[in-house]
C-alpha positions in Angstrom: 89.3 50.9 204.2 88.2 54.2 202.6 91.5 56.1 204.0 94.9 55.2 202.8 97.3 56.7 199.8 100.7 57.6 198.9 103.0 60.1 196.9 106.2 61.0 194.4 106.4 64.8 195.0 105.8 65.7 198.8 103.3 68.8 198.4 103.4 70.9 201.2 100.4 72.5 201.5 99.0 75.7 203.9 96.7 74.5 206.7 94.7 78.1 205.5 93.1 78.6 202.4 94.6 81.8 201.3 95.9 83.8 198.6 99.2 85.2 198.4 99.3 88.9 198.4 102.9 90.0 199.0 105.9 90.7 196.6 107.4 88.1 193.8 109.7 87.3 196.5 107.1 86.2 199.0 106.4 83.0 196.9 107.4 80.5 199.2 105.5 82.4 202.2 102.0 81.0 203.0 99.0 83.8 201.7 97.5 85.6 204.4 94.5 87.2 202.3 91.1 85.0 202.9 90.3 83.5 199.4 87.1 86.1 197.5 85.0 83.9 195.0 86.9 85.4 192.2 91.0 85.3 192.3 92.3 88.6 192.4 94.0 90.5 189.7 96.6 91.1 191.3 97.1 88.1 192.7 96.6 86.5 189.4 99.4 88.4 187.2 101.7 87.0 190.6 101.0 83.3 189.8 101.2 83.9 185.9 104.5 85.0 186.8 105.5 82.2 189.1 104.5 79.6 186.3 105.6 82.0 183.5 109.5 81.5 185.0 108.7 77.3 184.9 107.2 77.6 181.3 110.4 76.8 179.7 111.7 73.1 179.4 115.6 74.3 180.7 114.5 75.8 183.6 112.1 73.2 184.7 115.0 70.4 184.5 116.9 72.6 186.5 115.2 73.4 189.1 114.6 69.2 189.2 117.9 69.1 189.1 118.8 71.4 192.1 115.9 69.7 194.0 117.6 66.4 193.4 121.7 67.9 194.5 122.5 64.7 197.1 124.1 67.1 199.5 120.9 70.0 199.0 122.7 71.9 196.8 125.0 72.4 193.5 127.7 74.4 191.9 126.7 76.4 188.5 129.0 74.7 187.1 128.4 71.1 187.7 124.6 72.4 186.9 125.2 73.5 183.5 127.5 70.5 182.9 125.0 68.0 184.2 122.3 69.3 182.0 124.5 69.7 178.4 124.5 73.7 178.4 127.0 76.5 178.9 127.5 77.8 182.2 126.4 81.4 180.8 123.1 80.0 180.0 122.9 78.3 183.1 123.4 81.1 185.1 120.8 83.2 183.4 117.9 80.5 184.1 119.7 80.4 187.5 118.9 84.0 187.6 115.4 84.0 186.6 114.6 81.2 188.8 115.9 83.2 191.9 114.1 86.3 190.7 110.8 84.4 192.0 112.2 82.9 195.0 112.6 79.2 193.3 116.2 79.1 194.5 118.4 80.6 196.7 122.0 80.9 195.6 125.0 81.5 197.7 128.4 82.9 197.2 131.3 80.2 198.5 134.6 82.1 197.9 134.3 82.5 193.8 131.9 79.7 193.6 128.2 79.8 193.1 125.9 77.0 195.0 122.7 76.8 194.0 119.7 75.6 196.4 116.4 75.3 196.5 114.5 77.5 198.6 112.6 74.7 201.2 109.8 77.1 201.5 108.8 76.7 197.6 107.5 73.5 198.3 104.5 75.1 200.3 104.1 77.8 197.9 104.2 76.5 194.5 101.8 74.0 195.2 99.6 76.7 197.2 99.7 78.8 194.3 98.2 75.6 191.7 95.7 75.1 194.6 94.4 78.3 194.9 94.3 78.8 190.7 91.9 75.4 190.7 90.2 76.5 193.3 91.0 73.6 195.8 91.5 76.4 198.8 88.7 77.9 199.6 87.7 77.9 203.6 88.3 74.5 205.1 85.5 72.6 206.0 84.8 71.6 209.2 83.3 68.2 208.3 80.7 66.5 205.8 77.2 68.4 205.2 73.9 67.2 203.7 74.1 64.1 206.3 71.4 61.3 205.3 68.2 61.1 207.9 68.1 58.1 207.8 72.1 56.8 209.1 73.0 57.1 212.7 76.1 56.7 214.8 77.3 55.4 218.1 79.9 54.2 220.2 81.3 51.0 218.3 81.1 48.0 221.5 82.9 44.6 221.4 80.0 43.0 219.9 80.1 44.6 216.4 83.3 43.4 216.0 82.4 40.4 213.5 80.0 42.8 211.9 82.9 45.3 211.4 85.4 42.2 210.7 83.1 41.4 207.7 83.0 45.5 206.3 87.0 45.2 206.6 87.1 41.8 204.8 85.1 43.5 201.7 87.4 46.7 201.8 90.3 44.5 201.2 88.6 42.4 198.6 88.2 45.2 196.9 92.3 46.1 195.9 91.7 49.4 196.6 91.2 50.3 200.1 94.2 48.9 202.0 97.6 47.2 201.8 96.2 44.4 203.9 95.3 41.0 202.6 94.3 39.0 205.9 91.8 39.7 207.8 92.8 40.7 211.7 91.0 38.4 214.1 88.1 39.9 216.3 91.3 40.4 219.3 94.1 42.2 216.9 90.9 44.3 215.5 89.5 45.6 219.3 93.3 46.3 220.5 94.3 48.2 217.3 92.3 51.5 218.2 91.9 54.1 220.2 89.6 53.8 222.9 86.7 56.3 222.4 87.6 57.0 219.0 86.1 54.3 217.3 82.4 54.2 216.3 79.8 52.1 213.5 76.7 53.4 211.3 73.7 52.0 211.2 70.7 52.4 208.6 67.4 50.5 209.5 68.9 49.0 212.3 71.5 47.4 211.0 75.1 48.1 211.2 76.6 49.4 207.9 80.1 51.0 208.3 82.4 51.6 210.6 85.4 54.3 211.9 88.4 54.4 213.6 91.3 56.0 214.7 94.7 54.0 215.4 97.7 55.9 217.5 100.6 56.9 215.3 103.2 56.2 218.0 103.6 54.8 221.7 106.1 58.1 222.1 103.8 60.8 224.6 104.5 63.5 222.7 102.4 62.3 219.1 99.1 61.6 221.9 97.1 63.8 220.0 98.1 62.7 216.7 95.8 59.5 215.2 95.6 57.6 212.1 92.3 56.6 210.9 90.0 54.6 208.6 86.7 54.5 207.1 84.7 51.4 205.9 81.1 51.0 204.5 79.3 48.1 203.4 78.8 47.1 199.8 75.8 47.5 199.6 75.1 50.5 201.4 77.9 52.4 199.5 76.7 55.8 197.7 74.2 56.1 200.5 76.2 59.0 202.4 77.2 56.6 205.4 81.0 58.0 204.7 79.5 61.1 205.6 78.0 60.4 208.8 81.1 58.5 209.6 83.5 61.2 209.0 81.0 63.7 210.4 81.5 61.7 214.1 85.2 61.0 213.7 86.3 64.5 213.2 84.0 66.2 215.5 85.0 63.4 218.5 88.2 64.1 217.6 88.4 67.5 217.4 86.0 67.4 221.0 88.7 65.0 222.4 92.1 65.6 222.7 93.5 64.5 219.0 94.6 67.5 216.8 95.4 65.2 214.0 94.2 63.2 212.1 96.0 61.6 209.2 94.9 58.7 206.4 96.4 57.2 203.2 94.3 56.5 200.1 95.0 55.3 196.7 94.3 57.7 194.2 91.6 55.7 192.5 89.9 55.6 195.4 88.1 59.3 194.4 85.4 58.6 196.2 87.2 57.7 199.7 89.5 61.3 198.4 86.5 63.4 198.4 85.0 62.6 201.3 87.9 63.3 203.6 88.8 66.3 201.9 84.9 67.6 202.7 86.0 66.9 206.0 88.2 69.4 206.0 91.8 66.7 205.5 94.1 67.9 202.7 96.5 66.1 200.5 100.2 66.6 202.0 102.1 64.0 199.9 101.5 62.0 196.8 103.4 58.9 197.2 104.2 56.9 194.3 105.5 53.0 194.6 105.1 52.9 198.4 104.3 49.2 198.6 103.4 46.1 196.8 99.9 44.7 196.6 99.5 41.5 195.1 102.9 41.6 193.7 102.1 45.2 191.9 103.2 48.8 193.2 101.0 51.0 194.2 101.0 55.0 195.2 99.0 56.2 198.1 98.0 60.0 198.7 98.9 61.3 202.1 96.0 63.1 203.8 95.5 65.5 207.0 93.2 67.3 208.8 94.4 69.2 212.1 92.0 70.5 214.9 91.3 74.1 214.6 93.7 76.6 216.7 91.8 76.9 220.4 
């Protein structure tokens, strides 16, 4: 299915694609300045100094090691003793870390508690994004569409046809968690109605869409999970695109403002496509589930409609 993953670190990352601008404190705040084709200096020498304070081995466990307090935060003390240094040298890698907005720490009486601040998980991974140049605008959806794929309304007799695309997605090992195949009645009730839609090239019916509701609960209406299929042998031939060209722009036209997928991570292809569809990576997941008796990580994707 072309749209499932998971995670270890949960990476927060800015619906925008912008570049922080603001003082060293302003690290955890999402950028405001519209990304240029060429980083900044300024806000170059910024992240140099945000990965200059994690370039030493101490600091980086840590950090871990406030991120991982069970109660959200630590004492100094119990730091430096849980990582086999003195408590001076703790507190001076304490220090630098708070300099840069990495931790918060807070006075307790005499006692120093160490935290981390939340808002670092958006920024630190915004700031690697923006240096690879993973943030620039967010597309709206695929482009360069092939002439020769078009898309409709999926009815209730494709279903075997689509039964059979799903069957080769999960032979495959790396499109889904599933194993069985859902009958023709599980597959028609499982999605959305008006959100699900086919490809076809020459006539005939190669891939397929949908989007499944997250909850029964009123309030996540709007919010959808979805999946992508293609045939075998029409794979590579830019039906994805098409696909994911429909699905978000129905989507976006009707009444869902998010969309969300999970995809294993060697499933680049499946990866790229949603991301030129304007999704991007929240999570990656590691050891979520079984398959076949092995563990597997899944990268957590989402794309939300544009701000009316």
């Amino acid at each position: 299915m072309y749209s499932r993953l998971v995670t270890t670190t949960e990476l927060q990352i800015p619906p925008s694609g912008a570049v922080a601008t603001g003082s060293a404190e302003d690290l955890c705040a999402p950028a405001a300045a519209a990304q240029s084709a060429l980083l900044e200096a300024d806000a170059a020498a910024r992240y140099a100094e945000w990965f200059a304070t994690l370039s030493d081995a101490t600091r980086v466990r840590l950090l871990h090691g406030v991120a991982s307090a069970p109660r959200g935060s630590i004492t100094v003390g119990d730091l430096a003793e849980a990582l086999g240094i003195s408590q001076s040298t703790c507190s001076h890698h304490v220090r630098k870390l708070a300099e840069v907005g990495f931790v918060v720490v807070d006075k307790v009486g005499r006692t120093s508690m160490v935290s981390v601040n939340p808002t670092c998980c958006t920024g630190l991974p915004h700031a690697a994004d923006v240096v690879m140049g993973s943030l620039s605008a967010v597309p709206c959806c695929p482009e360069d569409l092939p002439a020769d794929v078009t898309t409709r309304a999926m009815v209730d007799a494709d279903l075997p046809i689509v039964r059979e695309i799903y069957a080769e997605g999960i032979a495959t090992r790396n499109a889904t968690f599933e194993t069985e195949v859902p009958s023709l009645a599980d597959l028609a009730e499982k999605w959305l109605p008006g959100h699900r839609w086919v490809a076809e090239r020459d006539g005939v019916l190669v891939g397929w869409t949908a989007v499944s509701p997250v909850s029964e609960r009123e309030c996540y209406a709007g919010v959808g999970e979805t999946s992508v299929y293609v045939s075998e042998p029409a794979r590579g031939a830019g039906v994805g695109k098409a696909l994911l060209f429909r699905q978000v722009n129905e989507a976006d036209a009707n009444g869902l403002w998010t969309l969300q997928t999970s995809i294993f991570p060697e499933n680049r292809a499946s990866l790229a496509l949603h991301h030129s569809a304007g999704y991007r990576t929240l999570a990656v997941r590691p050891r979520i589930a079984k398959l076949g008796g092995e563990w597997r990580d899944t990268v957590l994707l989402e794309r939300r409609r544009a701000t009316d």
